[in-house]
ZAMAR-96905 format. One line per 4 residues: number of its first residue (from 1); their letters; for each residue y, x, z of N, C-alpha, C, CB. Coordinates in nm, 2 decimals, padded with zeros to 4 digits. Glycine has a CB too. Layout:
BEGIN
NUM> A> Y,X,Z,Y,X,Z,Y,X,Z,Y,X,Z  ...
//
This chain:
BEGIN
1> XXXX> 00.42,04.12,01.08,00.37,04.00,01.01,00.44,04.01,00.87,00.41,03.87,01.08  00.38,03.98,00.74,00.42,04.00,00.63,00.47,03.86,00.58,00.32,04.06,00.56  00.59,03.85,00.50,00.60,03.76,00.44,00.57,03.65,00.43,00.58,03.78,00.38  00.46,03.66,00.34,00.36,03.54,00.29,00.27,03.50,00.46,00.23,03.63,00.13
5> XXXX> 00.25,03.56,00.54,00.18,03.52,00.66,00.30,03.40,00.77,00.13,03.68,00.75  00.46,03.49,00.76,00.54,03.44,00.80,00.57,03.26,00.77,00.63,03.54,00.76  00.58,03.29,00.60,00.61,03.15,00.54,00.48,03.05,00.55,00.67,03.17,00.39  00.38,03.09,00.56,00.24,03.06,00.57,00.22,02.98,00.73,00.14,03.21,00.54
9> XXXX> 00.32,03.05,00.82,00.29,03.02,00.98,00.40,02.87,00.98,00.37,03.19,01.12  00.51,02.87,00.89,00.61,02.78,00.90,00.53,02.66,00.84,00.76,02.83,00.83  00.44,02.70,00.75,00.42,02.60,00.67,00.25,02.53,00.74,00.43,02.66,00.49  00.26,02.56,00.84,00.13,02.50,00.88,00.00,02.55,00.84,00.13,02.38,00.85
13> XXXX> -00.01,02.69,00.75,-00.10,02.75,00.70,-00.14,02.83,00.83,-00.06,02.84,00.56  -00.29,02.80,00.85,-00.34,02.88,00.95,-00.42,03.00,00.90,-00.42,02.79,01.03  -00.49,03.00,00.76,-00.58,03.09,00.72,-00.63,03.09,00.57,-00.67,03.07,00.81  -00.60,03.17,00.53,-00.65,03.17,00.35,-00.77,03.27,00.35,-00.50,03.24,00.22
17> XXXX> -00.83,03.18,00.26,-00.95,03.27,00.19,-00.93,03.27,00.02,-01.12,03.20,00.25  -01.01,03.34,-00.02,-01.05,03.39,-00.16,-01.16,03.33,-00.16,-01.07,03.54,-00.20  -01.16,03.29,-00.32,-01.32,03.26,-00.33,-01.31,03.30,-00.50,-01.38,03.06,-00.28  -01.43,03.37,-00.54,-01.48,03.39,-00.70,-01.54,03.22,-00.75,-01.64,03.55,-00.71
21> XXXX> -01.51,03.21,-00.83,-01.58,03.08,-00.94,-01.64,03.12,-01.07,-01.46,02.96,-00.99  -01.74,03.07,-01.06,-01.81,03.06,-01.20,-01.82,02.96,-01.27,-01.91,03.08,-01.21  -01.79,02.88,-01.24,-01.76,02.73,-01.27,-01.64,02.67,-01.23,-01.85,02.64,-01.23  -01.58,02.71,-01.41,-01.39,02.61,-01.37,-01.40,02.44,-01.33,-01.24,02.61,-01.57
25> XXXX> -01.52,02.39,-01.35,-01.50,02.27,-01.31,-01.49,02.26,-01.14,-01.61,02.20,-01.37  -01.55,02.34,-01.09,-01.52,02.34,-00.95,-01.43,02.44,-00.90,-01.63,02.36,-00.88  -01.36,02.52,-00.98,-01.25,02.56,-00.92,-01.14,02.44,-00.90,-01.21,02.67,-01.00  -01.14,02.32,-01.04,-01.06,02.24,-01.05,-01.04,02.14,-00.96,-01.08,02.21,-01.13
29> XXXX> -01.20,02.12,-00.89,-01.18,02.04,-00.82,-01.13,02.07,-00.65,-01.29,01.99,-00.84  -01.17,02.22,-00.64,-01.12,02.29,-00.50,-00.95,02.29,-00.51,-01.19,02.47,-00.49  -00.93,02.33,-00.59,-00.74,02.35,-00.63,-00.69,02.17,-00.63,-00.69,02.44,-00.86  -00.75,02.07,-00.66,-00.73,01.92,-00.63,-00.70,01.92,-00.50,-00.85,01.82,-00.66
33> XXXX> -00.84,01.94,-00.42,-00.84,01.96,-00.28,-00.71,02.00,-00.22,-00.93,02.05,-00.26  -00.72,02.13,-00.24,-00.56,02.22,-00.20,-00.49,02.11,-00.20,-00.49,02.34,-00.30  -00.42,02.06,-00.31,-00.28,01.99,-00.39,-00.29,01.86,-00.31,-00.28,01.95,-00.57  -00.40,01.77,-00.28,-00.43,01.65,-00.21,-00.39,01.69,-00.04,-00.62,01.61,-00.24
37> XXXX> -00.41,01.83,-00.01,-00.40,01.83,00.13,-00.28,01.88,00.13,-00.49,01.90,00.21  -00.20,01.94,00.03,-00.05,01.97,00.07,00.04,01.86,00.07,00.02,02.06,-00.01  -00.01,01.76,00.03,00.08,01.64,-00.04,00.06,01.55,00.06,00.04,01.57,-00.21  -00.07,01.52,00.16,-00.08,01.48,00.23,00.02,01.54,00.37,-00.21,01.48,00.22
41> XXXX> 00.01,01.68,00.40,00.04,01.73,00.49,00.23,01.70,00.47,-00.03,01.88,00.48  00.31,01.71,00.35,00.42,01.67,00.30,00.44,01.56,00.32,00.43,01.69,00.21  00.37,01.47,00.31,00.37,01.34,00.36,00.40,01.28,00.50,00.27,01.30,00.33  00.27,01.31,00.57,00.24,01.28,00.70,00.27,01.35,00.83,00.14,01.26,00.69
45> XXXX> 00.30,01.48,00.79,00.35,01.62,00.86,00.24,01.65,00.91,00.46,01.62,00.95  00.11,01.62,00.92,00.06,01.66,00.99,-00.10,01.68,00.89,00.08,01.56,01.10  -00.23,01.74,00.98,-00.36,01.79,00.88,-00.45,01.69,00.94,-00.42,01.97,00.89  -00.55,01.68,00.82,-00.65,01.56,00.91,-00.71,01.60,01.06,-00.81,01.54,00.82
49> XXXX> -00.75,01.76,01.06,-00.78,01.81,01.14,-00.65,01.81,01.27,-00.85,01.92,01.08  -00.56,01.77,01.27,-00.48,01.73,01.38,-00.49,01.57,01.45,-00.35,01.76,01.33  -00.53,01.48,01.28,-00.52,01.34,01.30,-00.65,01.35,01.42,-00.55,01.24,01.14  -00.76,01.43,01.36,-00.87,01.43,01.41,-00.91,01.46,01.59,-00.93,01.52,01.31
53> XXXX> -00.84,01.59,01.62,-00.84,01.67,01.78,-00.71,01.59,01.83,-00.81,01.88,01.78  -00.62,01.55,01.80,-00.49,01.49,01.89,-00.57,01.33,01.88,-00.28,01.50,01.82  -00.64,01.25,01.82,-00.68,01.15,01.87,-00.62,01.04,01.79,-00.65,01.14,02.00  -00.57,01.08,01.67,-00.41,01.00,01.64,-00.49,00.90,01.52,-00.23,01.14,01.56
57> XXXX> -00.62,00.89,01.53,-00.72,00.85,01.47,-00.83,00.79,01.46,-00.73,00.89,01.44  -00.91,00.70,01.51,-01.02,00.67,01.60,-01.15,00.65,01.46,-00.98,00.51,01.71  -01.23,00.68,01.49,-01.36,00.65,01.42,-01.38,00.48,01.30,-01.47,00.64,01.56  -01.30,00.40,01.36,-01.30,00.27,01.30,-01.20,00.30,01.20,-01.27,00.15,01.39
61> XXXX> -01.12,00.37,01.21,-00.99,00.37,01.12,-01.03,00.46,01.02,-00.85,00.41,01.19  -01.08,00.58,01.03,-01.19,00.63,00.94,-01.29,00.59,00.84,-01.25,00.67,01.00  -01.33,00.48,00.92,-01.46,00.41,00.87,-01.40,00.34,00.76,-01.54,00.30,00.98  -01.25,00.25,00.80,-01.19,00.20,00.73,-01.11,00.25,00.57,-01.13,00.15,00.81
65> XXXX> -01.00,00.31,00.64,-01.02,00.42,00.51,-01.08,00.46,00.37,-01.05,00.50,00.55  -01.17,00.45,00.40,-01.33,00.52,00.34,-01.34,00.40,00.26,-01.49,00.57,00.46  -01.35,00.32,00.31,-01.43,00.14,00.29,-01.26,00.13,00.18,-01.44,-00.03,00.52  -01.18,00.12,00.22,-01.07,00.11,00.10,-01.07,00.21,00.04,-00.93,00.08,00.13
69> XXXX> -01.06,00.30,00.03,-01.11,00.38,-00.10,-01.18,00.41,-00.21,-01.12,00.42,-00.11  -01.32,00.35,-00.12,-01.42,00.33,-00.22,-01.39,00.22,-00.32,-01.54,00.30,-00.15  -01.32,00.09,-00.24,-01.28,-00.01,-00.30,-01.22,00.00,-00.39,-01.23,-00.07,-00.25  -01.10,00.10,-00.41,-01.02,00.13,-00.49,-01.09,00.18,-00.62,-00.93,00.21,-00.43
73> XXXX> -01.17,00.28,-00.58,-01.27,00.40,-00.67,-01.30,00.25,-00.76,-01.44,00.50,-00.56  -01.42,00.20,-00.73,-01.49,00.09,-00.79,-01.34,00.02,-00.90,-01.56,-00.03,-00.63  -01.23,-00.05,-00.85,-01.15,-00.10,-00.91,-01.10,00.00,-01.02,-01.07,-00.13,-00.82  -01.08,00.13,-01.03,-01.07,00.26,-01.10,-01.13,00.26,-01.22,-01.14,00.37,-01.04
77> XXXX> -01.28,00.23,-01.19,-01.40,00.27,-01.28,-01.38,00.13,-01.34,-01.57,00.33,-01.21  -01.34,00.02,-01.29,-01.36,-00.09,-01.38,-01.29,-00.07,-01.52,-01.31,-00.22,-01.31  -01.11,-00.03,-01.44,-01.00,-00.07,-01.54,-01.06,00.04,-01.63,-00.83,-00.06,-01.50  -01.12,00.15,-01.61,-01.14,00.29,-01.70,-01.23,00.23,-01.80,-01.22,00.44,-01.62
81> XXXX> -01.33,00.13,-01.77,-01.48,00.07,-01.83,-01.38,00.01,-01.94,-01.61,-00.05,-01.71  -01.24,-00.09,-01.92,-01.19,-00.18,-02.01,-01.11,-00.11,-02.10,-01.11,-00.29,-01.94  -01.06,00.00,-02.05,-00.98,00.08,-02.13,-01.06,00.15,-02.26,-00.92,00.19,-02.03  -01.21,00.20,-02.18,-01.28,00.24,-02.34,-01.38,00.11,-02.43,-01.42,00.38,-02.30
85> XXXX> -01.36,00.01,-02.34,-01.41,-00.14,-02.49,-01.31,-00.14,-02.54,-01.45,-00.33,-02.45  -01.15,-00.13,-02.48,-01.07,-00.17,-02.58,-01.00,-00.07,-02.69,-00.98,-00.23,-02.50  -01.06,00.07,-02.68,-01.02,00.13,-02.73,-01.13,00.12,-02.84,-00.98,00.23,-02.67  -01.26,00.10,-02.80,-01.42,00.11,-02.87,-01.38,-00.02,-03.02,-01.60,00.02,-02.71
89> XXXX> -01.31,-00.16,-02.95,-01.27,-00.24,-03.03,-01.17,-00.19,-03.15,-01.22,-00.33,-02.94  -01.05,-00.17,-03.05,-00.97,-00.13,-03.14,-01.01,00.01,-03.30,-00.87,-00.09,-03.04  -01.11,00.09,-03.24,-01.13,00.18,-03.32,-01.22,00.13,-03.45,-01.18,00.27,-03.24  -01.35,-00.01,-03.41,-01.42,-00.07,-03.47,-01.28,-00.15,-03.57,-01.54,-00.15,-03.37
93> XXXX> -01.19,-00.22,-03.53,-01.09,-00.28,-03.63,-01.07,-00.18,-03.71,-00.95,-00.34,-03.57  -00.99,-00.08,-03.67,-00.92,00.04,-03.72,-01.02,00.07,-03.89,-00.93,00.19,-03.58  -01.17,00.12,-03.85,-01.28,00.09,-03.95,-01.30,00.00,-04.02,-01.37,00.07,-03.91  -01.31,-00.12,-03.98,-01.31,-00.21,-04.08,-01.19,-00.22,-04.17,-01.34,-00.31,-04.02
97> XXXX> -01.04,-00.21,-04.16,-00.98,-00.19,-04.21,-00.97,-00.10,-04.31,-00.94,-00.20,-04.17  -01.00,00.00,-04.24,-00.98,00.13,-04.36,-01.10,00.10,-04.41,-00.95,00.30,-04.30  -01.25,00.11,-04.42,-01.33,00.01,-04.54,-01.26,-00.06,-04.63,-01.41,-00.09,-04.48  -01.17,-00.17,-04.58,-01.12,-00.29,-04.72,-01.03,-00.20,-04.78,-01.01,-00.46,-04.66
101> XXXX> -00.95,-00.11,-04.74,-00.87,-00.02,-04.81,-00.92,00.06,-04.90,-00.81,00.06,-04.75  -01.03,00.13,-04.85,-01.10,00.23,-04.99,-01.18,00.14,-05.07,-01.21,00.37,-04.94  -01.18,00.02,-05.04,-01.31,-00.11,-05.16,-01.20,-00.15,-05.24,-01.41,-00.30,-05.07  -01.06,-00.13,-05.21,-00.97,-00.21,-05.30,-00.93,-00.10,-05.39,-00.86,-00.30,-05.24
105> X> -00.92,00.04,-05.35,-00.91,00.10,-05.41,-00.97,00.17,-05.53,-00.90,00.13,-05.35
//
C-alpha cells in the first residue's frame, strides 16, 4: 500500500478519481464539493453516505434540511439583492457629486 492510499485509508478516503475539465467554472464548483465534504466529514466524523446506510438519518430529516436551506438560500439572494441597490445608490450619489465638482470647476 502506498502512502497516499495509507493516509487516504486513515482519512476515510475510500477512492479517488481524475477527471479532465474544460470548464473552470465547473471544476470550481466540483473542488467546492470536495472542501464542503471534508469540512463536513471534519465536523461530523462521519459521510452522508454513512448518515445515509447506518440509518443515523431518516427521510423527514432530509426533507427538512433541504427545506432550511433553501430558506437560507432565498434569505442569501435577498441580502445580496440589498447589497447591489445599495451599492447602485451609493454609486448614483458618488455621480452626482462628482458632476457638481466638474460644473464648479
Amino acid at each position: 500500500m502506498s502512502d497516499r492510499e495509507i493516509m487516504d485509508s486513515k482519512n476515510g478516503i475510500s477512492s479517488r478519481k481524475e477527471y479532465a475539465f474544460r470548464d473552470p467554472v465547473v471544476k470550481n464548483v466540483c473542488d467546492k464539493f470536495v472542501s464542503r465534504s471534508n469540512i463536513g466529514y471534519e465536523k461530523y466524523g462521519s459521510t452522508l453516505d454513512d448518515e445515509r446506510r447506518l440509518k443515523m438519518k431518516g427521510l423527514q430529516k432530509y426533507l427538512n434540511d433541504v427545506q432550511e436551506e433553501l430558506m437560507d438560500a432565498i434569505l442569501y439572494i435577498q441580502a445580496a439583492r440589498e447589497e447591489l441597490r445599495d451599492l447602485n445608490e451609493e454609486s448614483l450619489i458618488q455621480r452626482c457629486i462628482d458632476e457638481d465638482i466638474e460644473e464648479q470647476i
